[in-house]
C-alpha positions, 0 to 999 in steps of 0.5 A: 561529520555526521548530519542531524535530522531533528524534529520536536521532542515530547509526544510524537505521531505519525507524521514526524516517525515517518518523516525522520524514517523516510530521511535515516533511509537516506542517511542511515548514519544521521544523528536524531535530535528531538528538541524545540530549542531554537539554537538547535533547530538554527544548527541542525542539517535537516528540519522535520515538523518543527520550525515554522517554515518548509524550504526544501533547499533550505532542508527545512521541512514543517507544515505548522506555519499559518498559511501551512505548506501547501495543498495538493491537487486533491485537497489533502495538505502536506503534512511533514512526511508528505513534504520530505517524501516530494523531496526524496520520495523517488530515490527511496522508491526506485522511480516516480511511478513507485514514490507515486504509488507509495504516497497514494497508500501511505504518505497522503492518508498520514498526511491526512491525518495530521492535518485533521482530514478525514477520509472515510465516514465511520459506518458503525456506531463507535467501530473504526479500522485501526490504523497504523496511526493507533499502533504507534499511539499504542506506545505512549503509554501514559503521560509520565514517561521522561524524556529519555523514555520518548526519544528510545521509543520514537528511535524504535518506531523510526526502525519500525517504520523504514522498514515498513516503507521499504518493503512498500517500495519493494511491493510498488515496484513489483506491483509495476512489473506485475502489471508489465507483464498483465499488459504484454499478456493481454495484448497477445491474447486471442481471446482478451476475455480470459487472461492466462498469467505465467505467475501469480502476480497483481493483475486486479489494477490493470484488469480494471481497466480492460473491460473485455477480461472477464476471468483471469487465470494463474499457477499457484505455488502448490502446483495448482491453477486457479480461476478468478472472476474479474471484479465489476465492483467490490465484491461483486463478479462481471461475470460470477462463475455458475451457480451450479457450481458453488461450494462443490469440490472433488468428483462432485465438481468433476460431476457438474463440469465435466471437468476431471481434474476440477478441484474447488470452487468457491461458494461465492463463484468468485474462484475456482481451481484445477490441477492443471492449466487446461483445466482451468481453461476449461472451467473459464470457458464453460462459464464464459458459455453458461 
């Protein structure tokens, strides 16, 4: 038989859409029961966001009950897709450093959320990010919809959101050979302050982290090379490329830099591009010595 996975009926959020996704992508052929009705969560397989109690062997996983269920070391408490995700997380993911990855970006801030804690400050007077919080609100549209209506829609979302989770899980898991391959190139670097990558891949984390990489280097896919400044800070270079440069493309880039084949930069001196890998080189290594 098919198992079921049931979670409360009436208006949804977040934190009960990415639960039952994160558990259709364990069993894709499970049936989704909305309900409160206590003889159908006693019968049920598996329990999302209802049901006073969180006990994973059990296969019961709400976070409603007074003493809740649990907090992590950070401060932010489970919420009910945090609870199925320390659960099946890692076989989702691929390995733990993916479900680690995946519930720093999604799973916690959800988690948040539903649990009334907030993680930024609004800086603008009645301006905030909208959020994937608010596209799935975006779906009840008034309070008259039936039953039957709700539970299309929450399906819907549940679609929505296996596959936002699964191309995440792709994302870390590339994100991680990315940085595998950002580490092997440092180390066999001579000058560690320009990192010259065989592909355009995340490099920004681990670069973070090497306070002699100054500027990175990379092939694009229309067969350009391009330079960026490494970050000290958001938005502000370690090392920003030279003044003179900036904003200046073509012959008049050539023109300042010496550079014949330089093409561009960027007139916040963050970035930079050549036709070819010397030449990117080239442009690094003048700003290296400006």
């Amino acid at each position: 038989m098919k198992p079921t996975i049931l979670t409360h009926d009436s208006s949804f959020h977040s934190d009960d859409v990415f639960a039952v996704a994160t558990m259709l992508l364990i069993f894709p052929e499970a049936q989704v029961v909305r309900s409160r009705d206590n003889d159908k969560i006693a019968a049920a397989d598996y329990v999302i966001d209802v049901g006073m109690r969180y006990d994973p062997a059990k296969n019961r996983f709400d976070h409603h009950q007074p003493e809740g269920a649990g907090v992590r070391p950070n401060g932010i408490p489970y919420a009910s897709f945090g609870l199925v995700w320390k659960e099946f997380g890692e076989k989702i993911a691929g390995g733990r450093d993916a479900a680690e990855m995946l519930d720093l970006k999604l799973v916690q801030p959800l988690d948040a959320h539903d649990n009334g804690t907030v993680l930024v400050e609004n800086k603008f007077k009645d301006v905030r990010d909208y959020t994937i919080n608010d596209f799935l609100y975006s779906f009840l549209l008034h309070p008259h919809e039936t039953k039957e209506d709700l539970y299309k829609i929450f399906i819907d979302l549940t679609v929505m959101a296996r596959g936002l989770i699964e191309r995440e899980a792709a994302k870390a898991n590339e994100t991680l050979r990315a940085e595998r391959t950002v580490k092997e190139v440092y180390e066999k670097s001579e000058d560690k302050r320009i990192l010259i990558l065989p592909e355009e891949i995340e490099w920004r984390r681990v670069v973070s982290q090497l306070p002699e990489v100054m500027f990175v280097i990379y092939p694009r896919n229309d067969s350009k090379w391009s330079i960026r400044a490494v970050e000290e800070s958001q938005y502000v270079s370690k090392l920003s490329l030279p003044e003179s440069w900036g904003g200046k493309s073509g012959e008049e880039l050539q023109q300042v830099t010496g550079v014949k084949d330089a093409i561009f930069c960027h007139r916040a001196r963050f970035m930079a591009a050549a036709k070819s890998q010397e030449g990117a080189l080239a442009l690094a290594e003048i700003a290296l010595n400006s």
